[in-house]
Residue, then its C-alpha position, 0 to 999 in steps of 0.5 A: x202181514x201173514x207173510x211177516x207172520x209167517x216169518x216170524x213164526x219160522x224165526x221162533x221155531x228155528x231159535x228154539x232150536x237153534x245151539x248157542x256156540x260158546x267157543x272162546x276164541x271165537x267169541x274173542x274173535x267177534x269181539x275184537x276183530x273190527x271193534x272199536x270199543x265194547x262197552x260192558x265187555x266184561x258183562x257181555x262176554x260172561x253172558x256169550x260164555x254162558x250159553x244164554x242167547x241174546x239179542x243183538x240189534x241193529x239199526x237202518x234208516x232208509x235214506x237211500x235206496x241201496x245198502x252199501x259196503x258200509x253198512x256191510x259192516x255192522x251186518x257182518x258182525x250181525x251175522x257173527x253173531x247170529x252164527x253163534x246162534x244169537x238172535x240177530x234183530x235188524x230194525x229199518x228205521x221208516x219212522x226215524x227217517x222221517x225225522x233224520x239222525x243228527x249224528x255228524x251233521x253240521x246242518x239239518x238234515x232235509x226230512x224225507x216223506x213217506x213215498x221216499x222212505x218206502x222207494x228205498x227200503x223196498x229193496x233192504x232186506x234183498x240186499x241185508x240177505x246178501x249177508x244175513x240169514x234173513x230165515x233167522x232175522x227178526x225183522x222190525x220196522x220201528x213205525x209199528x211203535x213209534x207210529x201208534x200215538x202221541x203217548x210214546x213220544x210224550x213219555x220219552x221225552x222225560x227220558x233223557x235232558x236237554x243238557x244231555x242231548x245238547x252235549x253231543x259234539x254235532x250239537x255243540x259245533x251248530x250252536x257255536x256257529x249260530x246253526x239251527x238245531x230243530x226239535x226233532x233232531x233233540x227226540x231223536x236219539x230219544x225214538x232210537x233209543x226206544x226201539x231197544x226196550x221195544x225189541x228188548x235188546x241185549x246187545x246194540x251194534x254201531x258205528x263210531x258216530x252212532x255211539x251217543x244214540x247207542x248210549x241214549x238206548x241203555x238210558x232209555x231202558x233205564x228209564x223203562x226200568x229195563x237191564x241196559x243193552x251192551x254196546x258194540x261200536x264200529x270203525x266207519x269205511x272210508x269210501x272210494x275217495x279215501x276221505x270220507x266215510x261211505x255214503x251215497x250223498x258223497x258219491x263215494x259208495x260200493x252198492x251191496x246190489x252193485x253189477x260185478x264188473x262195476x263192484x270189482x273196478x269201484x274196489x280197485x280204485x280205492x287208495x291203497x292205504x285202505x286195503x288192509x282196512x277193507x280186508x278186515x271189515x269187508x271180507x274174511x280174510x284171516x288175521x294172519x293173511x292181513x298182518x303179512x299183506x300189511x307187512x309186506x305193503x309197508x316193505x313194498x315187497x309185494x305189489x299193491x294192485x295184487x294185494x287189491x286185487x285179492x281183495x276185489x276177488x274176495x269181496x265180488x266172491x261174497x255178493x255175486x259168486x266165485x264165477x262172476x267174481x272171476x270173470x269180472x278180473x278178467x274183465x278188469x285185467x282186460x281194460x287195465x292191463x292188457x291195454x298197457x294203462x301205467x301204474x302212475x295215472x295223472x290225479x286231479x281233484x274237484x268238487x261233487x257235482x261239478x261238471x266233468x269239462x269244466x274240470x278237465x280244461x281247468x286242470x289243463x288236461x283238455x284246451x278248451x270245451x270245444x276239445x271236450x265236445x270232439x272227443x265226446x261226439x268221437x266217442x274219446x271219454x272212456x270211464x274205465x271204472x263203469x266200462x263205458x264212454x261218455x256220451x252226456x257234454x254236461x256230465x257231472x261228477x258225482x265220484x272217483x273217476x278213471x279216465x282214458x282219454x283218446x288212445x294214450x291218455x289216462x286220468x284220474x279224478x278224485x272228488x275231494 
């Protein structure tokens, strides 16, 4: 707690003197680079114009324990923000947890105790100051209103209406199928939307699935007789099987506290369609370099491992430095080139968790499970993504692999 107050008490001294950076092509910048959609553009940009600090916040529930390139997302346009000298407000979610944000989900979400919710936001603001200035960060968590008494939630639920609530696509799509929808899941856009009057937000960052809880927090200040928060909504960053959007349930994620080596090898291994989309929302590669690498793409004049490789550099650069970052293409370049790995790799596809022998023989990349047993106990299963063999016979998939496979043998597995 005196620590808490101690950073909040810096936080107020550095944004009394902290400048408000009114550059127009700056602020058009941060407004339409990434940004799907900005709701109340007109009314935002004449404030960020005016000089007038505002309060942009952001949101995480801590449902896993790592950050990952995803999220970076919304944290880079945070810090945008925040270099303009915005307060950038980052709310970690200990309580909406618990309850579990329907957004995109077509069954209930399995509820997450205290324990759980505690062991994985033990490490949110290390890996949030990997792009954040946390020194500047007014940092909640939304328990210190939302776990105060019944009143709160009582009053809350007079905010918005069944109709509204049950409106949402998600909600639609379960009652169509004779899905539960459990209560909690109705409140809870309702106690996102509260921390923006307890935070007295401004401005509210998101993805593109978060919109409808976006929209429920400008309801919600209205209801509170508050001015409603603007709305900035984000594309969400498909992960490393190209397909979904990245997540650590769909084994598809990039940690933010990932080793060099392994975030290098991970960022190769995305389809090559997604380059230029990683370019603008992960790095800070300028508009004019991702028009000519997506040009050149397009006219296959350039090679798209150099264009990835581009992107790998800048993004391990970002989080581990440019030393590391270097040394972990050399590392990269060491097991794919310099061992003669061919462009075109055999690609199969299988399901998450499923046992990697088993796929290996369906496919008919292996003969039989007895093969796959010589191999492991000689070694012969080489995860080049992770640098390191295969030693487990039960081993499961739980995302994108690249395989050697004895000396000449190369596959790839795609978890579909």
């Amino acid at each position: 707690m005196v620590r808490d107050f101690q950073n909040f008490v810096l936080g107020v001294i550095i944004s009394i003197n902290m400048k408000i950076i009114t550059d127009e092509k700056k602020i058009d910048e941060i407004l339409s680079r990434g940004v799907e959609e900005v709701i109340e553009k007109e009314h935002l940009l004449a404030i960020l114009k005016s000089g007038k600090q505002i309060r942009v916040k952001f949101g995480i529930d801590p449902t896993a324990p790592d950050l990952h390139l995803g999220h970076s997302v919304p944290l880079r346009k945070l810090r945008q923000f925040q270099d303009l000298g915005h307060k950038a407000v980052l709310i970690i979610g200990d309580t909406t947890a618990m309850v579990g944000d329907p957004s995109g989900r077509s069954e209930t979400r399995k509820m997450i105790t205290l324990p759980e919710i505690k062991k994985n936001m033990k490490n949110y603001l290390k890996h949030a100051g990997k792009i954040l200035d946390i020194r500047k960060t007014e940092v909640h968590y939304n328990s210190e209103w939302l776990n105060k008494n019944m009143t709160t939630i009582l009053e809350l639920s007079k905010a918005g209406t069944i109709q509204q609530v049950l409106h949402r696509s998600d909600f639609k799509k379960r009652i169509e199928n004779d899905q539960d929808i459990t209560l909690l899941e109705v409140l809870y856009p309702l106690l996102q939307g509260y921390d923006s009057v307890a935070i007295k937000a401004d401005l509210e960052i998101g993805g593109t699935d978060q919109k409808f809880n976006l929209l429920m927090g400008r309801r919600v200040q209205r209801f509170y007789q508050m001015a409603e928060q603007d709305v900035l909504t984000l594309p969400l960053l498909e992960g490393t099987d190209g397909i979904k959007k990245m997540s650590k349930s769909y084994g598809n994620y990039i940690s933010l506290d990932e080793a060099p080596n392994d975030m290098f090898g991970k960022i190769m291994s995305i389809p090559d369609s997604l380059i230029t989309k990683y370019m603008r929302l992960c790095t800070n590669i300028s508009f004019f370099e991702i028009e000519e690498t997506e040009k050149n793409l397009e006219n296959k004049s350039i090679n798209p491992k150099n264009a990835k490789i581009k992107l790998a550099l800048n993004i391990v650069i970002n989080y581990h430095g440019e030393v590391k970052a270097k040394q972990a293409e050399q590392n990269w370049e060491n097991i794919f080139s310099k061992k003669e790995i061919p462009n075109e790799i055999e690609e199969i596809n299988c399901e998450k968790e499923e046992i990697l022998s088993e796929t290996l023989v369906k496919n008919k990349i292996l003969s039989s499970k007895g093969e796959w047993r010589r191999l492991v106990e000689g070694n012969a299963i080489h995860n080049l993504i992770e640098n390191k063999n295969i030693t487990d016979f039960n081993f499961k998939v739980n995302g994108n692999l690249t395989l050697k496979i004895g000396k000449k043998r190369f596959v790839k597995i795609i978890v579909k």
